[in-house]
C-alpha positions in Angstrom: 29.4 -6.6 7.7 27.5 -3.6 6.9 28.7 0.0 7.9 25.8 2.4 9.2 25.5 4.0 5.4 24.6 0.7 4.0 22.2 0.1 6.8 18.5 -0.1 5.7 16.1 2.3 7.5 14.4 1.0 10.1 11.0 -0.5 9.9 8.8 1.8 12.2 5.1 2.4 12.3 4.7 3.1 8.7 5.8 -0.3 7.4 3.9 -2.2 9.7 0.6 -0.2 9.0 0.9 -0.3 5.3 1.6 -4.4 5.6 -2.0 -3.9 7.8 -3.9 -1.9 5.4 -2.4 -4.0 2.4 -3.4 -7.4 4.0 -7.0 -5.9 4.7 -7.7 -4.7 1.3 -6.5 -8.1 -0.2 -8.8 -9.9 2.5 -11.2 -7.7 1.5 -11.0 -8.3 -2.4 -11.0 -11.6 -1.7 -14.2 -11.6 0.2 -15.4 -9.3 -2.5 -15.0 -11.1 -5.6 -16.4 -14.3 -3.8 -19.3 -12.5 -3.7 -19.4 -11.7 -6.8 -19.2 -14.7 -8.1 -21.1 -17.0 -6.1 -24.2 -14.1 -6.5 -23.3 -13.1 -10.4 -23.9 -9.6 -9.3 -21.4 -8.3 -11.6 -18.6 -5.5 -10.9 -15.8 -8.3 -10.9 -13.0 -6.1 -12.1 -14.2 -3.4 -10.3 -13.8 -5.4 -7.3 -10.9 -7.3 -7.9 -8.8 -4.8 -9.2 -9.2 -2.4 -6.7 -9.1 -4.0 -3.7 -7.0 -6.6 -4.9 -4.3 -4.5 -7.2 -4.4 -1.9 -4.3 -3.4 -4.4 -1.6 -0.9 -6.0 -3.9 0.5 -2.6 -4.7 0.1 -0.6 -1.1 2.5 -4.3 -0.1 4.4 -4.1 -2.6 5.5 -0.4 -2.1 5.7 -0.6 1.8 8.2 -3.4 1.1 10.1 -1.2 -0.5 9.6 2.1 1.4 12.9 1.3 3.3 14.8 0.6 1.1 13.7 2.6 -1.9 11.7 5.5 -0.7 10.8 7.1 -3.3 9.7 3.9 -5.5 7.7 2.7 -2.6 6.1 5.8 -1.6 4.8 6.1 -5.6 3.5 2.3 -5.5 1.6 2.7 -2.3 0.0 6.2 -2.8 -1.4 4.2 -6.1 -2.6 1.2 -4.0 -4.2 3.6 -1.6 -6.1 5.6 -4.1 -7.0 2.4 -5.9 -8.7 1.3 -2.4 -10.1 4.6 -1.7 -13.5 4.4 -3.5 -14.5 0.8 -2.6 -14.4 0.9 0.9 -15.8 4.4 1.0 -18.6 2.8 3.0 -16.7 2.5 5.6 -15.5 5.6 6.0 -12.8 4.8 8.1 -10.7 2.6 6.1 -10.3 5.3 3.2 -9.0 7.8 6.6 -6.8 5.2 7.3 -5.4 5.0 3.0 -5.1 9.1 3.5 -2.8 9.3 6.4 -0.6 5.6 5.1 -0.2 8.4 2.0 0.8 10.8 4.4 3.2 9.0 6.5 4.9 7.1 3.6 5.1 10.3 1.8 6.5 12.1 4.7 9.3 9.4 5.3 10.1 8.8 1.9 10.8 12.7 2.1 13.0 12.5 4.8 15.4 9.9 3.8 18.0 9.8 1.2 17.8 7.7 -1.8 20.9 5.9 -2.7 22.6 8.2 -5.5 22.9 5.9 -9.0 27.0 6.6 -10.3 26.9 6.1 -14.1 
């Protein structure tokens, strides 16, 4: 069994709205480059490397925000600035990036990362 040092933080708000935001900008690369392709519009990395590598990476570092703050905090502020400029149309959905930034930068601050011996 694990003693309460070994315990993982627990998943609050913040992990479940940056597996939200990181599911809607994948959803929303996906819908994107389908639309690029199927009208040859052009923009396809554009497109699919931001929304696409954003989600990917605002997951990626939410997965990890518990038990790796610091790491996961660094991999989602990228995702979220990477997603910032194609849904700027929206204007909320980059409001919603800024304060997953926040958070995850606020709780990465206030837990300890596991000291490395060597």
């Amino acid at each position: 069994m694990r003693s309460e040092d070994e315990r993982p933080a627990s998943r609050g708000w913040v992990w479940w709205y940056g597996l939200f935001l990181g599911c809607l900008l994948l959803a929303a690369g996906a819908a994107e480059t389908v639309r690029v392709v199927r009208n040859g519009d052009g923009g396809l990395l554009f497109w699919f490397g931001t929304l696409v590598g954003g989600g990917v990476l605002v997951l990626a570092g939410t997965l990890l925000l518990p038990r790796q703050p610091r790491r996961g905090f660094v991999l989602t502020a990228i995702g979220c600035a990477a997603g910032l400029l194609p849904t700027s149309w929206t204007v909320i959905v980059p409001v919603m990036l800024v304060v997953l930034i926040i958070a995850s930068g606020r709780r990465a601050a206030a837990e300890k990362s596991p000291v490395r011996s060597g």
